[in-house]
MIROKOL-272281 format. One record per atom (N, C-alpha, C): atom name; x, y, z; chain; residue number from 1; residue in three letters. Coordinates in steps of 0.001 Angstrom, whole numbers, plus 500000, padded with zeros to 6 digits. Layout:
N
+------+--------+--------+--------+-------+-----+------+
: atom :      x :      y :      z : kette :  nr : rest :
+------+--------+--------+--------+-------+-----+------+
:   CA :      X :      Y :      Z :     A : NUM :  ALA :
...
+------+--------+--------+--------+-------+-----+------+
END
This chain:
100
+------+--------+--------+--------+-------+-----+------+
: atom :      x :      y :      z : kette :  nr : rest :
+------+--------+--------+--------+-------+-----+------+
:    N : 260729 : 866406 : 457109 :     A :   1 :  UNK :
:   CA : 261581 : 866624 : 458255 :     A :   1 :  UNK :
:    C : 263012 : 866851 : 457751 :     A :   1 :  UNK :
:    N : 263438 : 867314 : 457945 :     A :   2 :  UNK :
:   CA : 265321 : 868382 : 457450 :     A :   2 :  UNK :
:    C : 265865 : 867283 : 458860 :     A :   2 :  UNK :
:    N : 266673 : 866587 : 458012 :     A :   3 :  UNK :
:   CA : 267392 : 865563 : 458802 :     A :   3 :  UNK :
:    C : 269224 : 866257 : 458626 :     A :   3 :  UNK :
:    N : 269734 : 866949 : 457675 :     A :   4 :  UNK :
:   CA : 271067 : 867487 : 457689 :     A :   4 :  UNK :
:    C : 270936 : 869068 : 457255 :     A :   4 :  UNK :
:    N : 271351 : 870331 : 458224 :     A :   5 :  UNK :
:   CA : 271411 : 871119 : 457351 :     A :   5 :  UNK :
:    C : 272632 : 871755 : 457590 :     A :   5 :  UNK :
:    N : 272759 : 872966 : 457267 :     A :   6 :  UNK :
:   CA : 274235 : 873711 : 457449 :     A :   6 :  UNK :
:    C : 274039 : 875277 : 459048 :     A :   6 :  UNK :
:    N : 274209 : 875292 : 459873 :     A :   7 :  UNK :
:   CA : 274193 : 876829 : 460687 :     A :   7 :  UNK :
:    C : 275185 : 876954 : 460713 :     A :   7 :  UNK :
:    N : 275386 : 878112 : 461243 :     A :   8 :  UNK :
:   CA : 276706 : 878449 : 461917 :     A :   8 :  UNK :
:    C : 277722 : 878329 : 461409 :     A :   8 :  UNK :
:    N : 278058 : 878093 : 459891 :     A :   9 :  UNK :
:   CA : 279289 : 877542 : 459256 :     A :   9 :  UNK :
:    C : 279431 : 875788 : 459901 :     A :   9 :  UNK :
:    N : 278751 : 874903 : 460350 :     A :  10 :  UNK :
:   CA : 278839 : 873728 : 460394 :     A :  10 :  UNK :
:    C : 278131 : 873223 : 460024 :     A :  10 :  UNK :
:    N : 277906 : 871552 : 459722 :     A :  11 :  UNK :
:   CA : 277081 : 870950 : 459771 :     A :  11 :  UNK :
:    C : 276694 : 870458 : 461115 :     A :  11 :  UNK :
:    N : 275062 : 870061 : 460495 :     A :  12 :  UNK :
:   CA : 274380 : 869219 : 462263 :     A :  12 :  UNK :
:    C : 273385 : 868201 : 461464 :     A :  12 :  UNK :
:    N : 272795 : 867668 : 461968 :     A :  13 :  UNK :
:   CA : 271835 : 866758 : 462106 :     A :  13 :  UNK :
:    C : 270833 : 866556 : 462788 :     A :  13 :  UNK :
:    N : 269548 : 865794 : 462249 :     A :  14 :  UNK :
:   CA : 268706 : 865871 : 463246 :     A :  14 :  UNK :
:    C : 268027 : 864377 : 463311 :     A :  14 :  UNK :
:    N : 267740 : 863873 : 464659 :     A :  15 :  UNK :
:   CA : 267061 : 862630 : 464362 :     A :  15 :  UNK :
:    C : 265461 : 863063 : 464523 :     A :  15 :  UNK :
:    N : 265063 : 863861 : 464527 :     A :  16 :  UNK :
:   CA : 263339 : 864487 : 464971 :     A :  16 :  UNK :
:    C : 263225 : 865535 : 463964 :     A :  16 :  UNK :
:    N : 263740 : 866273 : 463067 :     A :  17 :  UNK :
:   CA : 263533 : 867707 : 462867 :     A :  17 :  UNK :
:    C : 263145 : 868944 : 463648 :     A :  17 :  UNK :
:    N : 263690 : 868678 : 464884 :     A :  18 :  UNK :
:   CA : 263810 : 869355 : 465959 :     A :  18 :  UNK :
:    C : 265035 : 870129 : 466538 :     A :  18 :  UNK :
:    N : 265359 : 868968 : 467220 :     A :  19 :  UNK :
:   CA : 266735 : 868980 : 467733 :     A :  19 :  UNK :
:    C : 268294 : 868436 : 466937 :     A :  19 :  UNK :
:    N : 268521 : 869262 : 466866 :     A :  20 :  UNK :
:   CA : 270226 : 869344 : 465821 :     A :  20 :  UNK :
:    C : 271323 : 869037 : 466685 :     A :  20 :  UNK :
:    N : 272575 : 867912 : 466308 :     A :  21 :  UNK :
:   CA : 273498 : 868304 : 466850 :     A :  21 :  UNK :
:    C : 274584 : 868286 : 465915 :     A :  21 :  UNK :
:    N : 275940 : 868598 : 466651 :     A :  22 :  UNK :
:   CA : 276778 : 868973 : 465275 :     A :  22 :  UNK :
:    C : 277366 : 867356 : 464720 :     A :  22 :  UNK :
:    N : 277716 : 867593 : 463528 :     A :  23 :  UNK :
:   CA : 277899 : 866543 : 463055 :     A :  23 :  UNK :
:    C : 279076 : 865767 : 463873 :     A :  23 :  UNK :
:    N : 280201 : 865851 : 464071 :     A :  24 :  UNK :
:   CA : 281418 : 865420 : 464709 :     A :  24 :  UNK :
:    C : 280651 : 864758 : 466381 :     A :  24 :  UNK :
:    N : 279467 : 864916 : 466559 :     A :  25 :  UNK :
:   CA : 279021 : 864029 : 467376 :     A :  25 :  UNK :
:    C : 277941 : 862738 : 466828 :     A :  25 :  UNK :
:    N : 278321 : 862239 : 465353 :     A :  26 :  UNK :
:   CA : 277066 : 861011 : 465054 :     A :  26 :  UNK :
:    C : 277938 : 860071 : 465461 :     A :  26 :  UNK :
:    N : 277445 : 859504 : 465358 :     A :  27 :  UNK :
:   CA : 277586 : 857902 : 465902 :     A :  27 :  UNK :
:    C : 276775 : 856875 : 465092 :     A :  27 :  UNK :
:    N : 277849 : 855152 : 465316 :     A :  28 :  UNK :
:   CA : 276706 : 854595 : 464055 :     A :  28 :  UNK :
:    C : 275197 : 854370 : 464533 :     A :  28 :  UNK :
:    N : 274588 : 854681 : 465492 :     A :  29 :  UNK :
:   CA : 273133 : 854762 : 465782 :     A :  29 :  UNK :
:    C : 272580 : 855429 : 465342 :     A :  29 :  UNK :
:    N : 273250 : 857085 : 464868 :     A :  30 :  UNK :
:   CA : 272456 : 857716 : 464834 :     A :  30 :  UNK :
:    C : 272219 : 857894 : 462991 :     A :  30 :  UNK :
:    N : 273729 : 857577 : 462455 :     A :  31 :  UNK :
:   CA : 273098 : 856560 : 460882 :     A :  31 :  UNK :
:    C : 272747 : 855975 : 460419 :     A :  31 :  UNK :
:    N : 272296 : 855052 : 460989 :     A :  32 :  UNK :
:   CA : 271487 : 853861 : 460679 :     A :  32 :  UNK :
:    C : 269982 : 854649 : 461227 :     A :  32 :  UNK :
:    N : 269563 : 855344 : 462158 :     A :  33 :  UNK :
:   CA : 267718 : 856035 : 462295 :     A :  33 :  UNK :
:    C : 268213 : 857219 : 460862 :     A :  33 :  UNK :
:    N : 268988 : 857831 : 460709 :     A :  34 :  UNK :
:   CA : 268914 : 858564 : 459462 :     A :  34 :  UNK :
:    C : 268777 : 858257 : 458176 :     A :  34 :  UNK :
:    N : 269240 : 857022 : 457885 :     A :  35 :  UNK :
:   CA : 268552 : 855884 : 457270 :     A :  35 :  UNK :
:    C : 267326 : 855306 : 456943 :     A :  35 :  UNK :
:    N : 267050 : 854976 : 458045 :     A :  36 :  UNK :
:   CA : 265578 : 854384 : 458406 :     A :  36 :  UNK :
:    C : 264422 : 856015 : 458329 :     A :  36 :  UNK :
:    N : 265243 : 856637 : 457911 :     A :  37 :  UNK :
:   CA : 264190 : 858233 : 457931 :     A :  37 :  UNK :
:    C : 264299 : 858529 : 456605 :     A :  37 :  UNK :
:    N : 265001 : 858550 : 455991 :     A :  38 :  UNK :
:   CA : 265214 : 858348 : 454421 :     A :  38 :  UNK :
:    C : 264316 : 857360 : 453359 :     A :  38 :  UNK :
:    N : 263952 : 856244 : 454070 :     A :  39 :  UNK :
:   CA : 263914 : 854872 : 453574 :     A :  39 :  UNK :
:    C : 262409 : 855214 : 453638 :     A :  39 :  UNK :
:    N : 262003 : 855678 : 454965 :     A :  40 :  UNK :
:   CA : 260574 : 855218 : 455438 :     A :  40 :  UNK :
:    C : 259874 : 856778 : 455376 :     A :  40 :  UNK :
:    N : 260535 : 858166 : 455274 :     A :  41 :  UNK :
:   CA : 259402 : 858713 : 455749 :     A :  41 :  UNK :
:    C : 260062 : 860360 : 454236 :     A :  41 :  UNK :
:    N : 259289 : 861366 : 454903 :     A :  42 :  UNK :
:   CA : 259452 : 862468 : 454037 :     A :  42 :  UNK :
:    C : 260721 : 863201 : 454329 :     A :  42 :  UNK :
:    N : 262092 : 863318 : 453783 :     A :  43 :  UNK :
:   CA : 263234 : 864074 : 454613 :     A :  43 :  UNK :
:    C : 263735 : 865174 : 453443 :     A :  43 :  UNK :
:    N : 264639 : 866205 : 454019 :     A :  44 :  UNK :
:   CA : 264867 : 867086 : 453591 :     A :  44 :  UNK :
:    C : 266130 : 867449 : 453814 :     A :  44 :  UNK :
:    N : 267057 : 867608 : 453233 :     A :  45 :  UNK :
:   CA : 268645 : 867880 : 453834 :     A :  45 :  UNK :
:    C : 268781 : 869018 : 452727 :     A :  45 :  UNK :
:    N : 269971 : 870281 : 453660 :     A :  46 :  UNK :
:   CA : 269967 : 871244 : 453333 :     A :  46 :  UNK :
:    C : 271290 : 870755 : 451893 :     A :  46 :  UNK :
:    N : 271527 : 871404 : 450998 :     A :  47 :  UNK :
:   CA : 272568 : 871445 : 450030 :     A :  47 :  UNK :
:    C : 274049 : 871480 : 450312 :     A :  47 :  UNK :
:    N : 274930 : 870314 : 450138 :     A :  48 :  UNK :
:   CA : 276052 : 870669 : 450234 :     A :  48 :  UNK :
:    C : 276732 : 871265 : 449442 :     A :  48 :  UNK :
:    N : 277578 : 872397 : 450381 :     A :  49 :  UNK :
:   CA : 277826 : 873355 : 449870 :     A :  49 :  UNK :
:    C : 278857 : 873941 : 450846 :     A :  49 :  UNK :
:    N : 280184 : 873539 : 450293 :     A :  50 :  UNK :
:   CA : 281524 : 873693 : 450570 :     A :  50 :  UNK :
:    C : 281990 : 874732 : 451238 :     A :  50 :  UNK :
:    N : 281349 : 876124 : 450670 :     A :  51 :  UNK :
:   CA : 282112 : 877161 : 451564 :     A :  51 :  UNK :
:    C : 281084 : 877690 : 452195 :     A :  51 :  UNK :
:    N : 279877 : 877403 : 452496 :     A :  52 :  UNK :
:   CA : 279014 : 877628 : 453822 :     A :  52 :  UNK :
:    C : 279522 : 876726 : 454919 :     A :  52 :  UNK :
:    N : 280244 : 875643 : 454574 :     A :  53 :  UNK :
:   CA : 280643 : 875100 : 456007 :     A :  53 :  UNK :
:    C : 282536 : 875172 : 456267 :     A :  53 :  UNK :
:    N : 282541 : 876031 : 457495 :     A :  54 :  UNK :
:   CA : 284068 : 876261 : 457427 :     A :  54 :  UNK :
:    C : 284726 : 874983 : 458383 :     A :  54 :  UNK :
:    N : 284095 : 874188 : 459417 :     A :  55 :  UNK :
:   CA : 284979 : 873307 : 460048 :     A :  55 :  UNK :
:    C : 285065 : 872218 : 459516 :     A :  55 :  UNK :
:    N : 286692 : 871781 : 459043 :     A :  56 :  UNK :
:   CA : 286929 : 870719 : 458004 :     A :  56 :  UNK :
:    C : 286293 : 869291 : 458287 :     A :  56 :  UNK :
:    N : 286621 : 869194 : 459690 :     A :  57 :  UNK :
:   CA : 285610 : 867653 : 460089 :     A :  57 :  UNK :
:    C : 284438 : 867697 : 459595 :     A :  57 :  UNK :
:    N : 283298 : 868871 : 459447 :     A :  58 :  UNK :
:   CA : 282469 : 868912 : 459455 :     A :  58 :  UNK :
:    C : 281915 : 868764 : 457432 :     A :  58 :  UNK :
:    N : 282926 : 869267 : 457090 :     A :  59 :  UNK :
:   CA : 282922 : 869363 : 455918 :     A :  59 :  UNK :
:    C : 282772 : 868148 : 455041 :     A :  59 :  UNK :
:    N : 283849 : 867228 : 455275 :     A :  60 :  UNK :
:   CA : 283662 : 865804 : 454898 :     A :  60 :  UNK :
:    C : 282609 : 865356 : 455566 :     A :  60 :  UNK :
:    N : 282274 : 865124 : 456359 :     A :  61 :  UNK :
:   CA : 281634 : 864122 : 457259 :     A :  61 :  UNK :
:    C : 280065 : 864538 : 455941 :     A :  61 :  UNK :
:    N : 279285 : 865970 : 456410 :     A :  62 :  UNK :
:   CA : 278824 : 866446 : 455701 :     A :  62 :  UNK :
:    C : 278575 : 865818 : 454203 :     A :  62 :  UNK :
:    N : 279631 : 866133 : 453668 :     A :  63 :  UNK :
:   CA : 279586 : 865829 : 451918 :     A :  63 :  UNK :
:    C : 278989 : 864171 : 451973 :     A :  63 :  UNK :
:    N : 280003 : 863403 : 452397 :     A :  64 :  UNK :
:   CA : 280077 : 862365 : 452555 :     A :  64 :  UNK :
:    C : 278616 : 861808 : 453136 :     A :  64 :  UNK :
:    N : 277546 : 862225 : 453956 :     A :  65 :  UNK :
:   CA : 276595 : 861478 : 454167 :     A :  65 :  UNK :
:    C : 275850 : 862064 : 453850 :     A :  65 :  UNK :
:    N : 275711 : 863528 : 453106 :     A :  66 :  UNK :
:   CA : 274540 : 863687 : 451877 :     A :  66 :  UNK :
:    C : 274395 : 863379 : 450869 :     A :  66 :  UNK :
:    N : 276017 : 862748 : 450254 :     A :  67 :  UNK :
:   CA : 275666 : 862417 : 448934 :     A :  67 :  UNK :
:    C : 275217 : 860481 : 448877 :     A :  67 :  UNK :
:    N : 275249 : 860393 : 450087 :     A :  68 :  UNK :
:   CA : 275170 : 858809 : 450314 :     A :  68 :  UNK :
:    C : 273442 : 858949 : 450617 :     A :  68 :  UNK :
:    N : 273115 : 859788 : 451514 :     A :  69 :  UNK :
:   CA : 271839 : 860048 : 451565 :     A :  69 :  UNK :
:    C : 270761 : 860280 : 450340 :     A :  69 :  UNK :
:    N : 271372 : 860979 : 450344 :     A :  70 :  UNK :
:   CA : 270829 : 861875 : 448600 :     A :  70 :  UNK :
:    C : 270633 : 860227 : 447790 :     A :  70 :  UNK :
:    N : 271460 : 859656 : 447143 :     A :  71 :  UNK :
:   CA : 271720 : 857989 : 446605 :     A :  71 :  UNK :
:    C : 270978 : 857251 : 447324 :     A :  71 :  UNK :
:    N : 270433 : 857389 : 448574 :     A :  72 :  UNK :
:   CA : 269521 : 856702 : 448705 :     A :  72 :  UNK :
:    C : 268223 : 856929 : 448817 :     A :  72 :  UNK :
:    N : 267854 : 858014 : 449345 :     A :  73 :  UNK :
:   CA : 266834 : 858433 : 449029 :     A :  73 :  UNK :
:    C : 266411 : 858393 : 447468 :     A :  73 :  UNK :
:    N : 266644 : 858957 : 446634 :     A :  74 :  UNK :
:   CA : 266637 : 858587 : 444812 :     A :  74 :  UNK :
:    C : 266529 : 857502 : 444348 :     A :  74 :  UNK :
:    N : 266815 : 855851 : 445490 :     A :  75 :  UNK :
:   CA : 266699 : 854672 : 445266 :     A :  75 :  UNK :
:    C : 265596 : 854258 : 446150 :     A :  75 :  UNK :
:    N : 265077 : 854674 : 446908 :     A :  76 :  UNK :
:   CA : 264118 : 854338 : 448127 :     A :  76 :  UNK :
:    C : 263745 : 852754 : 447456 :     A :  76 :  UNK :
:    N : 262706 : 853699 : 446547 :     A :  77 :  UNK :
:   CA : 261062 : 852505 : 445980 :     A :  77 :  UNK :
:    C : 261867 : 851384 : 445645 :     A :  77 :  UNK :
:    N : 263398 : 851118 : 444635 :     A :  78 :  UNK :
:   CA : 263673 : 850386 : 444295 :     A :  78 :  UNK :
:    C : 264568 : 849870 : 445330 :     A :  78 :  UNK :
:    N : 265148 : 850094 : 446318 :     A :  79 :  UNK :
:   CA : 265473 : 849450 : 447542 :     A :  79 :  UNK :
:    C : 264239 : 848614 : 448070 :     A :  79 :  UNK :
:    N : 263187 : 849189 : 448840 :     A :  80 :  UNK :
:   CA : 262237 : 848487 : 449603 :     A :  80 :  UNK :
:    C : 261454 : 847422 : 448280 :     A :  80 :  UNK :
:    N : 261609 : 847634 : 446781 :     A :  81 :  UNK :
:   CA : 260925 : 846709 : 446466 :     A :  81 :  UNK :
:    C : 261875 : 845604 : 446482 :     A :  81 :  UNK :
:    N : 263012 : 845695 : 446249 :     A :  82 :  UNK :
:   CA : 263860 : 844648 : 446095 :     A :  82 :  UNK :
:    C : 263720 : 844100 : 447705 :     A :  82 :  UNK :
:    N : 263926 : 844597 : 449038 :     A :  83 :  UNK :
:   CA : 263934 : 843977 : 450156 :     A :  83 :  UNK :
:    C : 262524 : 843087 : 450609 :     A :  83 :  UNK :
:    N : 261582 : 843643 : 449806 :     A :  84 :  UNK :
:   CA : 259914 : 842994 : 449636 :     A :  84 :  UNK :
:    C : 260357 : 841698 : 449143 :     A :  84 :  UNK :
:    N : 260777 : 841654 : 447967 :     A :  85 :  UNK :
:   CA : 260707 : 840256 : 446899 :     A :  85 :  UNK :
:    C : 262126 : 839492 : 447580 :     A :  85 :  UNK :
:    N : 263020 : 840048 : 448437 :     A :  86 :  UNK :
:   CA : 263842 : 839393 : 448882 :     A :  86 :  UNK :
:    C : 263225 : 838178 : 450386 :     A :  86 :  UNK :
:    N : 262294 : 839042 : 450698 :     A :  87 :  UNK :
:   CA : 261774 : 838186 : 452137 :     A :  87 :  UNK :
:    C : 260375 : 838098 : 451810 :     A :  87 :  UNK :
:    N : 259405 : 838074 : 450381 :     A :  88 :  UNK :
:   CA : 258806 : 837407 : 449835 :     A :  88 :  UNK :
:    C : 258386 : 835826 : 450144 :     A :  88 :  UNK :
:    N : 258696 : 835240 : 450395 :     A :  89 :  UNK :
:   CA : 258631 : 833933 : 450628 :     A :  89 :  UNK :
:    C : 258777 : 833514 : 451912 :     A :  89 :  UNK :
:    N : 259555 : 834273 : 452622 :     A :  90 :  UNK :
:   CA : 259809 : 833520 : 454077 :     A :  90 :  UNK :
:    C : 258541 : 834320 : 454702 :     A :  90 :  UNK :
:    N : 257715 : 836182 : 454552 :     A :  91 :  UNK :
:   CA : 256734 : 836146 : 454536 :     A :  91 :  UNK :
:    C : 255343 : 835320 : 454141 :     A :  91 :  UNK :
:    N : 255298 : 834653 : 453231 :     A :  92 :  UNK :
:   CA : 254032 : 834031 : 452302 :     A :  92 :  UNK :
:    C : 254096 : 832871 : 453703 :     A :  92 :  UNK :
:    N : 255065 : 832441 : 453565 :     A :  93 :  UNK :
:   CA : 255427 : 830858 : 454157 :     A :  93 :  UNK :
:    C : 254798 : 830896 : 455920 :     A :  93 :  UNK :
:    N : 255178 : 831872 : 456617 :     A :  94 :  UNK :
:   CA : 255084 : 832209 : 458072 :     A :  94 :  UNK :
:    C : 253370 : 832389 : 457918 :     A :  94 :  UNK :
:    N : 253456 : 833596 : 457019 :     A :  95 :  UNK :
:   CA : 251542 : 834009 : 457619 :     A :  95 :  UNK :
:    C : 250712 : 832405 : 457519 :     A :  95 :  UNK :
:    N : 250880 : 831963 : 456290 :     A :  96 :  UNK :
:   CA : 250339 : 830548 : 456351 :     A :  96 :  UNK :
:    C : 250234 : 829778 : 457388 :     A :  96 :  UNK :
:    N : 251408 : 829728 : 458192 :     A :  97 :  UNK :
:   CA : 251518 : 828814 : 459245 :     A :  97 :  UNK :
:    C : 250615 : 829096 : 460384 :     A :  97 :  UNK :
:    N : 251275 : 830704 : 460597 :     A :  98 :  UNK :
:   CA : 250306 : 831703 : 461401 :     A :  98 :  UNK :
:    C : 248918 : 831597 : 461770 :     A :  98 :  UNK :
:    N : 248382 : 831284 : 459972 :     A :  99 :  UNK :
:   CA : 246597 : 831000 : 460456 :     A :  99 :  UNK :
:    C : 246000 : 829867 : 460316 :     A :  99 :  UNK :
:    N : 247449 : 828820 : 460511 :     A : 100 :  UNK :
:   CA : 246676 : 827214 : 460517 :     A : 100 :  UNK :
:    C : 246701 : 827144 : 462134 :     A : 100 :  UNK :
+------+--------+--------+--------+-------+-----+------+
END
């Protein structure tokens, strides 16, 4: 699913790979599910790339949450394993209880 790409000389976004809007309308909801789409599933963001996008808001905003994206996606496995072995125990501990 292409979660950031470039039209029109702007950037947009997508929370579906559907529907795009331009970037200068995210909000922190809609970074944190772009996140959680990164983390959890198959995503695709188009290349940043400076002089395909001419509106300056769009430009930073852009750079700025593909290359944060990009960094995380490239860390996924070792993110979710570390968040596994972090709640490791308070999991083990609950299911136990769970099936007494």
């Amino acid at each position: 699913m292409r979660i950031l790409r470039i039209s029109d000389h702007k950037g947009q976004f997508s929370l579906d790979g559907v529907n795009y809007r331009e970037l200068d309308l995210l909000v922190k909801d809609d970074i944190i599910k772009l996140i959680d789409r990164v983390i959890n599933g198959d995503t695709e963001m188009d290349v940043f790339d400076e002089e395909k996008i001419q509106h300056p808001a769009h430009k930073i905003i852009y750079r700025n949450l593909y290359n944060k994206l990009l960094a995380l996606s490239a860390d996924k496995e070792r993110f979710k394993e570390e968040s596994n072995e972090m709640y490791r125990e308070a999991i083990a501990k609950y299911k136990v209880q769970m099936e007494n």
